[in-house]
C-alpha positions in Angstrom: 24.9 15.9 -10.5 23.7 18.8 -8.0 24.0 17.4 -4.5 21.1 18.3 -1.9 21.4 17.5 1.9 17.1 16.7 1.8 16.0 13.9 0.8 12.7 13.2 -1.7 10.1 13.0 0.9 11.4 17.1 1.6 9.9 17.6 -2.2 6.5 16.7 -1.8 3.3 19.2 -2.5 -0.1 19.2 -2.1 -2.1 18.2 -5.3 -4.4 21.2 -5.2 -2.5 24.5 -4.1 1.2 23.3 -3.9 2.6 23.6 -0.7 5.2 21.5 1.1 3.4 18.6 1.8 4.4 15.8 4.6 3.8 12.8 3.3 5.3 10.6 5.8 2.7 12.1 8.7 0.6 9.2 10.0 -2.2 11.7 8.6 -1.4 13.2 5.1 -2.8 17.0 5.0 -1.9 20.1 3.6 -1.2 23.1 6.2 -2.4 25.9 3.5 -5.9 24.5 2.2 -6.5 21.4 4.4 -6.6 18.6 1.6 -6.2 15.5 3.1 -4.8 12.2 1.9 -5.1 9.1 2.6 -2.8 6.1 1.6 -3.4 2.4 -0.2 -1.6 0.2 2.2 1.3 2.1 2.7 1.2 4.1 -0.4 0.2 8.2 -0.1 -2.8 8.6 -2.1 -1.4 11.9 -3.6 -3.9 12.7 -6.4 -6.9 15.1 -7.1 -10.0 13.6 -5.0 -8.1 10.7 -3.3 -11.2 9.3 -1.6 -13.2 9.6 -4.7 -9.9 7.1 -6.4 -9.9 4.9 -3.0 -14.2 4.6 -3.6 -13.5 3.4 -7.2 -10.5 0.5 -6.5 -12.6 -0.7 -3.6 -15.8 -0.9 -5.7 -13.7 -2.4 -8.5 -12.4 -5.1 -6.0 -16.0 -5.8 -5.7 -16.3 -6.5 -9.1 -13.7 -8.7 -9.5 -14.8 -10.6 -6.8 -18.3 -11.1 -8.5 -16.7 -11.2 -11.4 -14.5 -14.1 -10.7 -17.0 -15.8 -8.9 -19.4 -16.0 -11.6 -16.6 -16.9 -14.1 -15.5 -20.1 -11.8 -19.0 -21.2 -11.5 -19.6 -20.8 -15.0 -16.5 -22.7 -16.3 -17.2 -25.6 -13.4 -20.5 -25.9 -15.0 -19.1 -26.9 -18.5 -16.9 -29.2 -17.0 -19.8 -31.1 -15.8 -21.3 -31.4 -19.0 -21.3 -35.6 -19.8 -20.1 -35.6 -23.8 -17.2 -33.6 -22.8 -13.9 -35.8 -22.7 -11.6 -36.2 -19.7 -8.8 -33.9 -21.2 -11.8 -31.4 -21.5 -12.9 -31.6 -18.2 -9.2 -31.3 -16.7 -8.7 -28.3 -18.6 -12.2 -26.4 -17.5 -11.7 -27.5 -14.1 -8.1 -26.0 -13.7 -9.5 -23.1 -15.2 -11.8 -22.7 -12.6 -9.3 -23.2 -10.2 -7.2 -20.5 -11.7 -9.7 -18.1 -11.5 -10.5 -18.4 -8.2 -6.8 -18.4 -6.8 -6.2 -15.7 -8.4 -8.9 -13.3 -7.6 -8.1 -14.8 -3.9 -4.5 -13.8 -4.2 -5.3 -10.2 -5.5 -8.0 -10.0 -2.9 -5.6 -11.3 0.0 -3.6 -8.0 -0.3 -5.8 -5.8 -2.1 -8.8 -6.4 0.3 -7.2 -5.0 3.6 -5.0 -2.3 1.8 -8.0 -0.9 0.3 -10.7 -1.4 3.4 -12.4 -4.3 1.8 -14.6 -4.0 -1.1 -17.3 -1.8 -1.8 -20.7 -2.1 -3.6 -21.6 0.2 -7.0 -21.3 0.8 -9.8 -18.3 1.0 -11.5 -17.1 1.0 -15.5 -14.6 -2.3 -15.3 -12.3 -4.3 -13.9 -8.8 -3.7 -12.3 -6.8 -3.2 -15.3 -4.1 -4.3 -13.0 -5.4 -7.8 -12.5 -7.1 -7.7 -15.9 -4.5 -6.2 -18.2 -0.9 -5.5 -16.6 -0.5 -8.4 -13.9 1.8 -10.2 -15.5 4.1 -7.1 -14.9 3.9 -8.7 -11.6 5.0 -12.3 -12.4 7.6 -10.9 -15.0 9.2 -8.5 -12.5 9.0 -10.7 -9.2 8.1 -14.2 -9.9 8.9 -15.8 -13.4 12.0 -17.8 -13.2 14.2 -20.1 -15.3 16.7 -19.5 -18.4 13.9 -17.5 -20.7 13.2 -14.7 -17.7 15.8 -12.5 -18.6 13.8 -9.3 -19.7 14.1 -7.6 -16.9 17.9 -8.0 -17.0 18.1 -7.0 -20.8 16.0 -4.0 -19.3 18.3 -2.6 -16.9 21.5 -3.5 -19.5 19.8 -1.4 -22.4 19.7 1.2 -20.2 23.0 0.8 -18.8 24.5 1.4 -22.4 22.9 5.0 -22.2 24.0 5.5 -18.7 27.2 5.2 -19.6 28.1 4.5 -15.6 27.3 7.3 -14.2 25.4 7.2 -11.0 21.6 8.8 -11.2 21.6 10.4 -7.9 18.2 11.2 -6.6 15.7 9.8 -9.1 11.8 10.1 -10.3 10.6 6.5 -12.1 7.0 7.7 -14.0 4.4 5.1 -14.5 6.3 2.2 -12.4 4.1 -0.6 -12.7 5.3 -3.8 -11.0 8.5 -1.4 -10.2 11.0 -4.0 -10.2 13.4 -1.2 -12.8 12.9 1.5 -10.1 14.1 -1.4 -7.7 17.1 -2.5 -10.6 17.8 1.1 -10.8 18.2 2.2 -7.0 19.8 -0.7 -6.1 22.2 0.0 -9.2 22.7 4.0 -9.3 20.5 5.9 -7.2 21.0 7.3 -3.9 17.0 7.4 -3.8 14.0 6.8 -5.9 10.8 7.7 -6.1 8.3 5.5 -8.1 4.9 6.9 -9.6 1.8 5.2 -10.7 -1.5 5.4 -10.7 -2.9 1.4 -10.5 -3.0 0.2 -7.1 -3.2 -3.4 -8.4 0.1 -3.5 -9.1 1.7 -0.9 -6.9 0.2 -2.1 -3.3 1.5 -5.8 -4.4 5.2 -4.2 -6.0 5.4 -2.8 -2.2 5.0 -5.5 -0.4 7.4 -7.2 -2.4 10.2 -4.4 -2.7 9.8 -4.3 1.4 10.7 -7.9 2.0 7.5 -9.5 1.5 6.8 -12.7 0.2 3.5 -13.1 -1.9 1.8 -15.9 -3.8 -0.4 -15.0 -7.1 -1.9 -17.1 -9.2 -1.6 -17.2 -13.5 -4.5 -17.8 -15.1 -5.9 -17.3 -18.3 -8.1 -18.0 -21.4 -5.1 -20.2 -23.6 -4.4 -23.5 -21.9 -1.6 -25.5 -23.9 -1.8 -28.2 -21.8 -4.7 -30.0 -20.2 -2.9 -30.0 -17.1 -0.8 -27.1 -16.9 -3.8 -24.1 -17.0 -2.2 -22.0 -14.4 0.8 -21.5 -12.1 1.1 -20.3 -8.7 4.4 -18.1 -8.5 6.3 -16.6 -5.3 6.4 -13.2 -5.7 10.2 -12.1 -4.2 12.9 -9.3 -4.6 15.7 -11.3 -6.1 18.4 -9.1 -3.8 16.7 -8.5 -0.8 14.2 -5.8 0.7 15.0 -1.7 0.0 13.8 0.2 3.1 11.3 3.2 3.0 14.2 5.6 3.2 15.6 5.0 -0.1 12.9 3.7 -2.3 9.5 5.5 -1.8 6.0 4.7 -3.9 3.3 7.1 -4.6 -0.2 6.7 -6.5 -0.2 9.7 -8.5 -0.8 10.9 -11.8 2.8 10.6 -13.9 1.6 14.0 -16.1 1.5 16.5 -13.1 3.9 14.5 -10.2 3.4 16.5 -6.7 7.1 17.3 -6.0 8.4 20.7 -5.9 10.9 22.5 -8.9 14.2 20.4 -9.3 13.7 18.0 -7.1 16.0 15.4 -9.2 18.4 14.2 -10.4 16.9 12.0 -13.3 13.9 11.1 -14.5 13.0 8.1 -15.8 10.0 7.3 -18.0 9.6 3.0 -18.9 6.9 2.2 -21.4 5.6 6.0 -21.0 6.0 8.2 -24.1 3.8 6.2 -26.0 0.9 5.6 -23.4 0.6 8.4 -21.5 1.3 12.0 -22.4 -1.5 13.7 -25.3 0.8 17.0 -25.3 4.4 16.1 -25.5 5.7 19.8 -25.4 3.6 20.2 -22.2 5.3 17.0 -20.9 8.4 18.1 -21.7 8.0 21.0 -19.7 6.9 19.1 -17.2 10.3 17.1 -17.0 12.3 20.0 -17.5 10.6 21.7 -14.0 11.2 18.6 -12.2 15.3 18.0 -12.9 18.0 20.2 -11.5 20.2 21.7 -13.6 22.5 19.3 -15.3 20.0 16.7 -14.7 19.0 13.9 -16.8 15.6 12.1 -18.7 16.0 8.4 -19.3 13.4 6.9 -21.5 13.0 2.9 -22.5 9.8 1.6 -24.3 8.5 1.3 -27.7 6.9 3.9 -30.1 3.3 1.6 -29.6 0.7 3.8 -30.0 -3.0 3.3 -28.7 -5.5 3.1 -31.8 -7.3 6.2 -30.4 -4.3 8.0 -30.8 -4.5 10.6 -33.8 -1.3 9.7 -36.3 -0.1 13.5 -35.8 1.0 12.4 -32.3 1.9 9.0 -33.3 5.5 10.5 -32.9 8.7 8.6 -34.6 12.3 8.9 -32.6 13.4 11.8 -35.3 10.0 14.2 -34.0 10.7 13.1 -30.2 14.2 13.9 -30.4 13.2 17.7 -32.0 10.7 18.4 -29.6 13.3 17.4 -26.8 15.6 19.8 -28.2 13.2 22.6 -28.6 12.3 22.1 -25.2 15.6 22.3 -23.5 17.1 19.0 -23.7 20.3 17.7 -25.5 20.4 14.0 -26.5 23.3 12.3 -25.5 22.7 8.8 -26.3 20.2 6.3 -27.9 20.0 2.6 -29.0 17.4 0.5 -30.4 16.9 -3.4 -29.4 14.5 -5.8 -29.7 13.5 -7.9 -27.0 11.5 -10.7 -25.7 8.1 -8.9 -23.9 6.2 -10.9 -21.3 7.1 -13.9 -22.2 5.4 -16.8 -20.2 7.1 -19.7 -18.7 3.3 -21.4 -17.9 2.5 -21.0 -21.9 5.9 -20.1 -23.5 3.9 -17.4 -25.6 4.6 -13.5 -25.4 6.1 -10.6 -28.1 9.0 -9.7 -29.2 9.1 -5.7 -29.0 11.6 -2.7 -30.3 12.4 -0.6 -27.6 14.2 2.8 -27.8 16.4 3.8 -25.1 17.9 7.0 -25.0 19.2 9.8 -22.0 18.7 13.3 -22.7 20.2 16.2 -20.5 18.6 19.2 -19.3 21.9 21.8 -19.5 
């Protein structure tokens, strides 16, 4: 791996005209053109517009807040209806009370991080509290004998890594984060995580930094009467990683604001398949960011979304061409299947294939 004395905060840009950019200032703002951005929490903001991003979360905190207000009144109300029986009511009324912890617990952190809600219009909820929190419960909180999958996670990849350490390291689309915490902890000498949903990435921080958070499971499939949701403690298994080796930016995962080679590997969970419309382009994009020598790690399956056209519905065989016309050489790949957000409140989840492979950039 090539050895540099800086460290990742030394390879930040600005988003617009690309200069060095110092992102641990207590005010973030570009020296050549005078962009300025803010941060979520603790997180740098570090994408095009960042108060026109901060407007939306905080007017989609505002939502959710109707939202889940609404929704607890509503369910209370059929619980109060007089030909429903007991079971029926205990179910409903857990409901509601799922619903409203859980838009308090979001709120709790989200609220303050983001400045508090704000009215307007907006297109939809979080998908962080609507879609991906149980990232959050499976990374931080789940426990017992079937919680494994984040262990199988950072094994698979292991295989590929074939023990060698990562050195400094780029994790795209991080989620929850709890690999780019597996992974630094493991092999990195520092990590840089990248998203771009505050839902999950304001609550992975606390959590990564030592924090201890309570959020609530809820959800439309009750299996029991009494069981329909679970409050979990939210907790990094080994103890906090400090700003100096782990850092966490809201940005976009197709143009990441650090300068030319700034790392050592790259890693891309749950990615390929979600993200990138133009995988040459991509490619190119990961091949400007590692050093010479460097590495791409990828883990995820090939799960296209249905808007996707099938030409870019790419198998392993095309991703592994277009990674070798674009400068890489595989080294080493597995496929697995594996248990995929699999509940211990409901017991219900996937079973997914994953491909995990490392590729080096000569």
């Amino acid at each position: 791996m090539t050895e540099r004395p800086v460290s990742i905060m030394a390879s930040v840009v600005c988003v617009r005209c690309g200069a060095a950019l110092d992102a641990r200032a207590e005010l973030i703002a570009c020296a050549r053109c005078g962009d300025r951005y803010p941060r979520v929490g603790r997180v740098p903001v570090l994408l095009p517009d960042p108060d026109a991003h901060v407007a939306l979360w905080r007017r989609q905190l505002a939502l959710l807040l109707d939202n889940g207000a609404k929704t607890q009144a509503a369910l209370e109300e059929q619980a109060r209806a007089p030909s429903l029986p007991a079971p029926g009511r205990t179910r409903l009324e857990g409901m509601a009370r799922g619903v409203r912890d859980q838009v308090a617990d979001f709120a709790a952190v989200m609220g303050p991080a983001l400045g508090g809600p704000l009215e307007g219009a907006v297109g939809g909820l979080p998908r962080g509290v609507v879609e991906y929190s149980h990232y959050l419960f499976r990374d931080w909180g789940w426990t017992g004998p079937d919680a494994r999958e984040n262990a199988e996670a950072l094994s698979a990849l292991a295989e590929v890594v074939d023990g060698d350490e990562l050195g400094r390291v780029l994790v795209l689309g991080a989620g929850a984060c709890r690999l780019a915490y597996d992974i630094q902890r493991r092999w990195a000498i520092e990590t840089a995580a990248l998203d771009i949903d505050p839902y999950l990435f304001v609550m992975a921080e606390a959590v990564v930094r030592g924090g201890s958070l309570r959020l609530t499971e809820a959800g439309l499939h009750v299996h029991e009467a009494e069981r329909a949701s679970a409050a979990w403690k939210l907790t990094a298994p080994e103890g906090p990683l400090g700003q100096d080796v782990l850092h966490l930016f809201l940005a976009d995962g197709l143009a990441p604001p650090f300068q030319d080679a700034a790392f050592d590997t790259v890693v891309t969970p749950w990615f390929l398949d979600r993200v990138p419309t133009d995988l040459g382009a991509f490619l190119a994009t990961l091949r400007r960011l590692l050093a010479p020598g460097g590495r791409w790690l990828n883990q995820g399956p090939l799960l296209y979304p249905p808007t996707t056209p099938l030409a870019s519905r790419w198998s392993r065989d095309e991703i592994f061409a277009l990674a070798t016309e674009g400068g890489f050489r595989v080294d080493r790949w597995a496929w697995g299947s594996r248990p995929y957000l699999v509940s211990p409140l409901t017991g219900a989840g996937k079973i997914e294939r994953t491909l995990t492979f490392a590729a080096t950039r000569p």
